[in-house]
ZABA-165535 format. One line per 5 residues: their letters; for each residue x, y, z of N, C-alpha, C, O, CB. Coordinates in pm, 1 decimal, m for minus. Glycine has a CB too. Example, Ala and Ser with C-alpha at 12.3 -4.5 7.8 and 13.67 -1.06 7.14 Angstrom:
! residues 2
as	1319.0:m569.0:780.0:1230.0:m450.0:780.0:1320.0:m330.0:780.0:1423.6:m331.9:846.5:1130.8:m447.3:904.6 ~ 1285.0:m225.0:708.0:1367.0:m106.0:714.0:1290.0:3.0:787.0:1340.9:113.8:803.9:1408.4:m59.8:572.5
END
This chain:
! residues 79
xxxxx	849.2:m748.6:849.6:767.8:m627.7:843.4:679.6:m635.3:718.4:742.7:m636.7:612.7:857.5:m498.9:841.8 ~ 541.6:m640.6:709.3:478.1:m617.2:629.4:473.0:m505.7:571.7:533.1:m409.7:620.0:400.6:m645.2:655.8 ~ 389.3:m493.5:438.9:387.0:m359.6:335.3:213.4:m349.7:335.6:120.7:m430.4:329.0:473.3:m393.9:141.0 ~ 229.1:m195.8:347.7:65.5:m100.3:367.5:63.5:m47.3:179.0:151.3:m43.1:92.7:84.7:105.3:530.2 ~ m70.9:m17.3:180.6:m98.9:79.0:60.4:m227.1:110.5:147.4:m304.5:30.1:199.5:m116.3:12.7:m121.7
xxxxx	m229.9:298.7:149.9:m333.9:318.2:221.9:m403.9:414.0:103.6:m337.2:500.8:47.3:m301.5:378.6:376.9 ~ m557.3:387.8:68.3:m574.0:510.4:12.7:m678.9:590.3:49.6:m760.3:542.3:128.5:m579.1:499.2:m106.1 ~ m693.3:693.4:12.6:m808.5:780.3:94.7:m950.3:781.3:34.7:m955.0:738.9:m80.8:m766.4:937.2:102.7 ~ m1026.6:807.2:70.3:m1154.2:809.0:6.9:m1238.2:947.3:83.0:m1359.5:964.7:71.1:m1233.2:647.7:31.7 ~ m1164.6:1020.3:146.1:m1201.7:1183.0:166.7:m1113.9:1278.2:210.2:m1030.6:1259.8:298.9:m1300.1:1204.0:258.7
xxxxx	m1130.0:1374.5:152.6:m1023.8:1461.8:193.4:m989.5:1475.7:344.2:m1076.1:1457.1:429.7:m1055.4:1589.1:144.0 ~ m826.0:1517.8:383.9:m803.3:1493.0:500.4:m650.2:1538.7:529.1:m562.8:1499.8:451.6:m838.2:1354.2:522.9 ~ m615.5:1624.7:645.1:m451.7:1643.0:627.3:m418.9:1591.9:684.4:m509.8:1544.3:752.4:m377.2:1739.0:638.5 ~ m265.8:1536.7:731.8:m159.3:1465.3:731.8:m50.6:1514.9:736.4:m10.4:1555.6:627.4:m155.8:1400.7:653.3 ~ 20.9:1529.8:827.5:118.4:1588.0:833.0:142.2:1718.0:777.8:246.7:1701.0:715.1:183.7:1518.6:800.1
xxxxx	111.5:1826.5:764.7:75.3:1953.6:649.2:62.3:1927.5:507.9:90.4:2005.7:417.1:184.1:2061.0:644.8 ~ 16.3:1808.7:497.7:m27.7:1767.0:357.5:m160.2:1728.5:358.2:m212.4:1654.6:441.6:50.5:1655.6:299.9 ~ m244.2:1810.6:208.1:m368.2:1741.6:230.5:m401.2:1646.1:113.7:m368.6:1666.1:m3.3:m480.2:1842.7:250.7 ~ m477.3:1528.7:165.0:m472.5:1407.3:99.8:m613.6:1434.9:58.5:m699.4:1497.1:121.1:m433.3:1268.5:184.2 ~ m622.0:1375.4:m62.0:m756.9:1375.7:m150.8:m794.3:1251.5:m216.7:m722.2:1158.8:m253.6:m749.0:1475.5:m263.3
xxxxx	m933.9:1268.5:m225.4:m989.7:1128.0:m260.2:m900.1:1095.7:m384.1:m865.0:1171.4:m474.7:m1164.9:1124.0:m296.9 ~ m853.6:874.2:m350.7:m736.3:820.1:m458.7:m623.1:867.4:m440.7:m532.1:835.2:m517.0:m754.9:847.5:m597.8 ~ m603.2:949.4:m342.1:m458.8:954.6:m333.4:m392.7:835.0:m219.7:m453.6:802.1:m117.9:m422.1:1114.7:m287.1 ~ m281.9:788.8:m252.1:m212.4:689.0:m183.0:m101.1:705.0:m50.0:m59.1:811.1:m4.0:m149.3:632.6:m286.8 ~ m76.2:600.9:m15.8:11.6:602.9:47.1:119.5:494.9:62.4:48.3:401.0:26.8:m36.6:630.7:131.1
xxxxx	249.1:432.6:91.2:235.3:307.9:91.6:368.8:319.6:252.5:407.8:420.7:311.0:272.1:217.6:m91.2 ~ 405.5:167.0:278.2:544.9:191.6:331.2:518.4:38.0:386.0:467.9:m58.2:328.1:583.2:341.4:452.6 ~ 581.0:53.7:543.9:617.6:m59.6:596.1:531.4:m43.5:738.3:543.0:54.5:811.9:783.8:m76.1:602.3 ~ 420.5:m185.6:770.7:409.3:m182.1:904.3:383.8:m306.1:952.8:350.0:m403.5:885.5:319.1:m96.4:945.3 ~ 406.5:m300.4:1114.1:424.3:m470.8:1156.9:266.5:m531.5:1211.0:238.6:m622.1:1289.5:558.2:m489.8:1314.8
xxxxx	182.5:m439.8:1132.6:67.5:m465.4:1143.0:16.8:m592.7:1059.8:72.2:m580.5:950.5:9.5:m352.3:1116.3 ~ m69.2:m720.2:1057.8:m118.6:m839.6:988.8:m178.2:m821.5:891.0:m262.4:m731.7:889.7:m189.8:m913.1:1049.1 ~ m159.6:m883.8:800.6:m243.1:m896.3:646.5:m346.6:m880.5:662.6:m404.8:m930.0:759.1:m247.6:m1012.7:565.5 ~ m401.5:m810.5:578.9:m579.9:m766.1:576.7:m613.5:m648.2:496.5:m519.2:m594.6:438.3:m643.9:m721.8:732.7 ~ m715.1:m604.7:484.6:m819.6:m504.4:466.1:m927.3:m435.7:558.2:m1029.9:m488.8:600.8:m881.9:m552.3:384.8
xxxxx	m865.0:m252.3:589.9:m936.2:m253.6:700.2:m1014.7:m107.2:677.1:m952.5:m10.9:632.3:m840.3:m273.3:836.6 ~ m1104.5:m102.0:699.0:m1169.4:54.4:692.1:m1115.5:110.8:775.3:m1093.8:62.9:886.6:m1313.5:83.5:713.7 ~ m1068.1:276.5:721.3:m980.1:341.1:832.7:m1099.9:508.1:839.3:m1205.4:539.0:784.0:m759.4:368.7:761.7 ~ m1039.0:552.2:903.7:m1120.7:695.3:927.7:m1182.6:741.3:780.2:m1298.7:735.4:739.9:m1004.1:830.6:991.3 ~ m1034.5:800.3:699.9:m1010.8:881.5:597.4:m1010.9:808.5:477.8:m1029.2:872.5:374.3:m897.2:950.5:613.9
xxxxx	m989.4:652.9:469.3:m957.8:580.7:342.9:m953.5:409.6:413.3:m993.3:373.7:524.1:m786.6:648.3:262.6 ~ m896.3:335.1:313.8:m889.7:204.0:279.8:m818.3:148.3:315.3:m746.9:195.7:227.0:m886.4:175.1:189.0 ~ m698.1:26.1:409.2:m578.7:m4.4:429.4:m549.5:m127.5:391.9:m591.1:m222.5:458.3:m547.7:15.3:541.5 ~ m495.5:m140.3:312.1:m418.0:m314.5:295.0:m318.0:m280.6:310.8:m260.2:m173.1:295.1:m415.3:m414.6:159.8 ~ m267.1:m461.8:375.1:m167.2:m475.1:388.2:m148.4:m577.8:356.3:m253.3:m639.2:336.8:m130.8:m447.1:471.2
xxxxx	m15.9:m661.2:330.7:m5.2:m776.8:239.0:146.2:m802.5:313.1:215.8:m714.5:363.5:m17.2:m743.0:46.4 ~ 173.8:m931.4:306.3:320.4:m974.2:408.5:428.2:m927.1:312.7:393.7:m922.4:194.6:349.6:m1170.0:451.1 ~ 580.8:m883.1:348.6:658.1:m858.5:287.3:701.5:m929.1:196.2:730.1:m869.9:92.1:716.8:m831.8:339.8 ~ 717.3:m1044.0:200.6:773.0:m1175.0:53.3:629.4:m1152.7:m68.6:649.8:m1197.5:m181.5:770.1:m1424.3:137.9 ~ 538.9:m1108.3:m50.6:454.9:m1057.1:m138.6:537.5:m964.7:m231.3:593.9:m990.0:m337.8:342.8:m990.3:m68.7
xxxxx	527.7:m842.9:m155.5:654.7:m721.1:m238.4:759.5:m783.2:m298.7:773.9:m795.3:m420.4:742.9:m612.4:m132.5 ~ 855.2:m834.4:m187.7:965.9:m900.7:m233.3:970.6:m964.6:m391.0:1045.3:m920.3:m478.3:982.2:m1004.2:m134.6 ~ 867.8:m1086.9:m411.4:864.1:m1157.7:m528.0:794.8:m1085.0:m620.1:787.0:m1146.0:m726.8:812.1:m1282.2:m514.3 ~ 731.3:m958.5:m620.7:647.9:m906.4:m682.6:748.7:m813.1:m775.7:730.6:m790.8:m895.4:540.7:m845.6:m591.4 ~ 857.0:m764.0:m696.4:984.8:m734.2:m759.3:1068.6:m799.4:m840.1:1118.4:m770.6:m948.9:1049.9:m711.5:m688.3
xxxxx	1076.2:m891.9:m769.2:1159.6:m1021.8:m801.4:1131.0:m1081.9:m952.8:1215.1:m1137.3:m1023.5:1119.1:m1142.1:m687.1 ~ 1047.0:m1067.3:m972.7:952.6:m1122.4:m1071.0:979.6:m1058.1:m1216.2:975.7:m1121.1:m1321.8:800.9:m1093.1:m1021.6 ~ 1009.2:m913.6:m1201.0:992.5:m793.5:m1286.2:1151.3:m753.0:m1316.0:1192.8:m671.3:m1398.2:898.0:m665.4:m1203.3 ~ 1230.2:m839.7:m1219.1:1381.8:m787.7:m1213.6:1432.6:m709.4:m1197.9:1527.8:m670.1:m1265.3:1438.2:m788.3:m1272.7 ~ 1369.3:m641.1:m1067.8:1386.9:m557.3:m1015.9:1438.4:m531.0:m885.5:1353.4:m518.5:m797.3:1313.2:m526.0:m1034.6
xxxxx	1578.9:m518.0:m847.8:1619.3:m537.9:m658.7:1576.1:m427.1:m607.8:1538.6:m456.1:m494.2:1793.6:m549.7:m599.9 ~ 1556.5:m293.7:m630.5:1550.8:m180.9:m525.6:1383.7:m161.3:m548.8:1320.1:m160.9:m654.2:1665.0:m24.6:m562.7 ~ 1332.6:m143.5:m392.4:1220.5:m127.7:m358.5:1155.2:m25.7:m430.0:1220.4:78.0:m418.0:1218.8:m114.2:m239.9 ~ 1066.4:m11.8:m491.2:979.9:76.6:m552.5:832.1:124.2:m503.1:747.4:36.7:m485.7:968.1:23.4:m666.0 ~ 798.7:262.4:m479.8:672.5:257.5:m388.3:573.8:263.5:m510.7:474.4:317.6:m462.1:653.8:394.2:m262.7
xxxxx	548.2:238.6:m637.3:482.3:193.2:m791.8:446.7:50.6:m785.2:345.3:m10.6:m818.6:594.2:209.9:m928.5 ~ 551.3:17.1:m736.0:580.0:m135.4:m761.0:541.9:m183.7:m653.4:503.1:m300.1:m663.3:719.4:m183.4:m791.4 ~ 535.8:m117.5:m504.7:441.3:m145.6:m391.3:289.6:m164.4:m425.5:220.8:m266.4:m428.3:451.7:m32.2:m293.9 ~ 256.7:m20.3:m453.1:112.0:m21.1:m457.5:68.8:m106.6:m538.5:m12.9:m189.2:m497.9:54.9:91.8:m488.2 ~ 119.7:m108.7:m694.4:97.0:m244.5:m798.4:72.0:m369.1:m677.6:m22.9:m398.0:m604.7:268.7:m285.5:m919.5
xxxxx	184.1:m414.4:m694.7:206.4:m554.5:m567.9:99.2:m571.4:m475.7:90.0:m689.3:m441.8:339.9:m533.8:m455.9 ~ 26.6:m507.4:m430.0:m85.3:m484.1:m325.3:m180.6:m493.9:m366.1:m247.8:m573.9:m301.0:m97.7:m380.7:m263.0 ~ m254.5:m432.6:m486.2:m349.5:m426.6:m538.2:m344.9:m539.9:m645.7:m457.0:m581.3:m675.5:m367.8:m301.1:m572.2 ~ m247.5:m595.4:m706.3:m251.9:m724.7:m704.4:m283.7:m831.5:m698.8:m335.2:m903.4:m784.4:m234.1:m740.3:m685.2 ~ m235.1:m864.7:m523.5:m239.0:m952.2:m410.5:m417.9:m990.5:m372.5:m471.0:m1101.5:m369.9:m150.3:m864.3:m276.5
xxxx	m476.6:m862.3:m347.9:m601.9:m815.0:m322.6:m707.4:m855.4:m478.4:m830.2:m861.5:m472.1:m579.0:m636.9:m282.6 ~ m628.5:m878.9:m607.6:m724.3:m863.9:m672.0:m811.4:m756.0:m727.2:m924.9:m774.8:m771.0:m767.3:m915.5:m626.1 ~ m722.3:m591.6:m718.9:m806.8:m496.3:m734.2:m673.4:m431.5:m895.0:m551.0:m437.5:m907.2:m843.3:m386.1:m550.0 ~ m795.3:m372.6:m992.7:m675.9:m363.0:m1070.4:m741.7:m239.7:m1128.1:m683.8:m173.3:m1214.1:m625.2:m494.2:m1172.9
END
C-alpha cells in the first residue's frame, strides 16, 4: 500500500470539515506513485518503503503522519 500527502490549494469541505488553502492530508492508498492535480489541491504519492526508511532512518518504528508528509515532500524534492 502506498502513502498519499494531499494538500489543498482552495477552500473545500470534506467530510464536515472545511479544508483551506495548505492544509494537508496524508494516509494510505493502493493508488501508483506520482503527482496528480486533483479538484481541490495537489496529490502525491510515494511507495510505502519510502515512509518506511524515511522512519527508519530517524529511529523511529511507529508511523507518524509529520513524518509522512516530511517523507513525501522529501521524496518529491519539495521542502
Amino acid at each position: 500500500m502506498n502513502w498519499f500527502l494531499f494538500i489543498a490549494t482552495e477552500p473545500f469541505i470534506f467530510e464536515d470539515t472545511v479544508m483551506r488553502p495548505g492544509q494537508t492530508a496524508v494516509g494510505n492508498w493502493d493508488r501508483q506513485p506520482g503527482i496528480k492535480e486533483m479538484k481541490h489541491g495537489i496529490l502525491y504519492v510515494v511507495p510505502e518503503d519510502c515512509v518506511t526508511h524515511y522512519h527508519r532512518s530517524r529511529g523511529i518504528k511507529k508511523i507518524s503522519s509529520v513524518l509522512v508528509r516530511e517523507a513525501i515532500l522529501d521524496y518529491y524534492g519539495i521542502n
